[in-house]
C-alpha positions in Angstrom: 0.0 0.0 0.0 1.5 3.0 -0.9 0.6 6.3 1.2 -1.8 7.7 -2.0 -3.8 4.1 -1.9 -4.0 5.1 1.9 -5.3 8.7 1.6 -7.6 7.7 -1.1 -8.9 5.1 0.6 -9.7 7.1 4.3 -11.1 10.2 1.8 -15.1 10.3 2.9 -17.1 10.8 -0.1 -19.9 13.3 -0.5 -23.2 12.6 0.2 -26.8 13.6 -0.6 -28.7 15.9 1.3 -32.8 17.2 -0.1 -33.1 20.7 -0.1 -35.7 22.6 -1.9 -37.0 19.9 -3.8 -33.0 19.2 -5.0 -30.5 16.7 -3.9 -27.4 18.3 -3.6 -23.8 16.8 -2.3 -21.9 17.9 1.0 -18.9 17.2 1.1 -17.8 15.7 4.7 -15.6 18.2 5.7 -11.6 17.2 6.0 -9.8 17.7 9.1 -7.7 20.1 7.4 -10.7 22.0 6.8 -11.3 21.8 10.5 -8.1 23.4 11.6 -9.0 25.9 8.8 -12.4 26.8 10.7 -11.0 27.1 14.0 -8.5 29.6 12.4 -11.0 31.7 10.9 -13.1 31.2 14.4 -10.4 32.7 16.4 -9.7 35.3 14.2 -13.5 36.4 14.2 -15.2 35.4 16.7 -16.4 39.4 17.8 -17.0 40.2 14.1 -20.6 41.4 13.6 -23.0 38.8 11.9 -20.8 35.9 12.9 -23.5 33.8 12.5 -24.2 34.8 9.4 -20.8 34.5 8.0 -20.5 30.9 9.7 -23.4 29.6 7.7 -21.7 31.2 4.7 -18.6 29.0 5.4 -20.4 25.7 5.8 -22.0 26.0 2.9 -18.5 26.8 0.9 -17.1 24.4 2.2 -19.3 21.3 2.0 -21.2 21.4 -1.4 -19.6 19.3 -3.9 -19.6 17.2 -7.2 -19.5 13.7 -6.9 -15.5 14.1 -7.0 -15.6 16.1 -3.8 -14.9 19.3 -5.7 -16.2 22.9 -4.2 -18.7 24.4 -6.3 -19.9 27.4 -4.7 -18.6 30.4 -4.1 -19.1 33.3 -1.5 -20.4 35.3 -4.2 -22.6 32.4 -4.9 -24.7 31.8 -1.4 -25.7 36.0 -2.1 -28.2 34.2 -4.8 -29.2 31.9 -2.9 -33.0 32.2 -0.6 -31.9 32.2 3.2 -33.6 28.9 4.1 -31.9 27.1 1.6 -28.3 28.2 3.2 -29.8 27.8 6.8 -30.8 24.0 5.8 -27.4 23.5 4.0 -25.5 25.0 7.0 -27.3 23.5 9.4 -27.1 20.2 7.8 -23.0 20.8 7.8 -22.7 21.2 11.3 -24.9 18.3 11.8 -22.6 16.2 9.7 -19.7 17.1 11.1 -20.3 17.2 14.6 -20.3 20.9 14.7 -23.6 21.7 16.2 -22.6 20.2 19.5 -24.5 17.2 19.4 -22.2 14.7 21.1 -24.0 11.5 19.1 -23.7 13.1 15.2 -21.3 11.4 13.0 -20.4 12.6 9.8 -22.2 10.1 7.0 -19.3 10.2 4.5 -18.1 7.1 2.8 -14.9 6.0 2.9 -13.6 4.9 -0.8 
């Protein structure tokens, strides 16, 4: 086993998630993309419309092709209605064990 087989193989896949009447991918999110949050997090964390700008993240960072590959960007969620980011985001942290729910797991595949 080389250590690309190895990587490839623990890589989660992305999964479905049913959001105004579409099925869209999220993209478990990597542990690199972890650290990446916590950066941003402590960098931000008195900014006004935190909240806002969290749910932005989530959703850039978790919608996907089937390859795993980013499709949205910031400029993007601006277009979209507010539910639809609110489900997405909260759907993320879900996921990902960000919403502080102890028992969530992310449902990512491994290859």
């Amino acid at each position: 086993m080389t250590k690309a087989d190895l990587l490839a193989g623990l890589a989660a896949r992305p999964v479905p998630f049913a959001v105004a009447g579409l099925d869209v991918l999220l993209r478990p999110l990597r542990f690199g993309d972890r650290r990446e949050l916590l950066n941003w997090f402590a960098g931000n964390r008195d900014a006004p419309g935190l909240g806002l700008a969290i749910q932005r993240r989530y959703v850039t960072m978790a919608v996907s092709d089937a390859a795993g590959g980013l499709l949205l960007a910031d400029a993007d969620i601006d277009a979209l209605d507010a539910s639809v980011v609110m489900a997405i985001a909260d759907e993320v942290a879900r996921r990902n064990g960000l919403d502080g729910d102890p028992k969530a797991t992310s449902p990512g595949t491994a290859s």
